[in-house]
N, C-alpha and C positions, 0 to 999 in steps of 0.2 A: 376361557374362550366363550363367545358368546355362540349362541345357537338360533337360525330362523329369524331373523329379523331382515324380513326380506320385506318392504313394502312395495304395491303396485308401480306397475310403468306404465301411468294412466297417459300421459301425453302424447299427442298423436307424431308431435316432432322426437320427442325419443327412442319413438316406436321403430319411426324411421330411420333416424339417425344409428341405432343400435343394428337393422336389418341391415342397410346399406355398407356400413363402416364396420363392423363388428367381426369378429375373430372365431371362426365357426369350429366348434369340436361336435363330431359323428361318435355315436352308438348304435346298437344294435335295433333301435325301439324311439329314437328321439334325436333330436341336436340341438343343442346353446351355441347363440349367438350372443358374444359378450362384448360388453365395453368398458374400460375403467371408470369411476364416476365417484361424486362425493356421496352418495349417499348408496347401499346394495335397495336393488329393483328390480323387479321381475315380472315376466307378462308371459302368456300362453299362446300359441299359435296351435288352434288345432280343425281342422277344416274339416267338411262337412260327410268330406269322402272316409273318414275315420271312422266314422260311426254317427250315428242318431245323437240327439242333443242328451238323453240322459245317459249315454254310453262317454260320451264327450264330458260330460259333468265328472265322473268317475273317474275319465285322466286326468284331472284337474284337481279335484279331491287327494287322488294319489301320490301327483306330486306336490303337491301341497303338504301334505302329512311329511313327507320323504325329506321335504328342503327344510321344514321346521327342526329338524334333528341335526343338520349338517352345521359342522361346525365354523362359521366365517372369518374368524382374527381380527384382524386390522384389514383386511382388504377391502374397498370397496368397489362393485359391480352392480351393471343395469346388464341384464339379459333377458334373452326370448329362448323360450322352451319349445321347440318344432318339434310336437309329436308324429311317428310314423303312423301306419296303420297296426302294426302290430302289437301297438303297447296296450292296449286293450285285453290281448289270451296271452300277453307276458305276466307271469307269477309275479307277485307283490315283492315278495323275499330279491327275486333276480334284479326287479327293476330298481330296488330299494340298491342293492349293490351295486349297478350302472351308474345310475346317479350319482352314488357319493364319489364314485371310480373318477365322473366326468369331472365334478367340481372339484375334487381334490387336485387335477389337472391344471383348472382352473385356477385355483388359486395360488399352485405352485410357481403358475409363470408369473405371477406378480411378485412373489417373496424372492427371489431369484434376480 
């Protein structure tokens, strides 16, 4: 299985297209908005009411780390990662298990 090979979802039409169109899964600390796609893509939404920009960097950093280890198969996805305000005093360990909890989610409904 490959792991982390998630590149940017630099396009500002993706961005949109993935926000508007896309298949929303809730957590306790965050949400993915996903779309099927040929290539996996991923982008960050995290606003300013979260925290200050190097609090902000640090969600980012976070899941960053967290989505490199998740295992992807053959599915391919572009999503947006909407941080709460919380994921900031959420433990690394918990958020590290939310995440894989949401993508394994994720990529269930595609093998299916």
């Amino acid at each position: 299985m490959k792991c982390g090979s998630f590149s940017p979802l630099a396009l500002r039409s993706e961005l949109i297209a993935t926000h508007k169109r896309g298949t929303i899964i809730h957590s306790e600390t965050f949400s993915v908005k996903f779309l099927p796609s040929s290539k996996n893509k991923m982008a960050f939404i995290i606003r300013k009411k979260v925290g200050n920009s190097p609090e902000r960097n640090l969600i980012k950093r976070r899941f960053r780390e967290i989505i490199r280890n998740i295992p992807t198969g053959n599915t391919h996805i572009q999503c947006l990662i909407i941080a709460k305000r919380d994921t900031l005093s959420y433990p690394f360990n918990k958020l590290d298990h939310d995440t894989k909890r949401v993508f394994c989610k994720i990529f269930n409904q595609f093998d299916n």
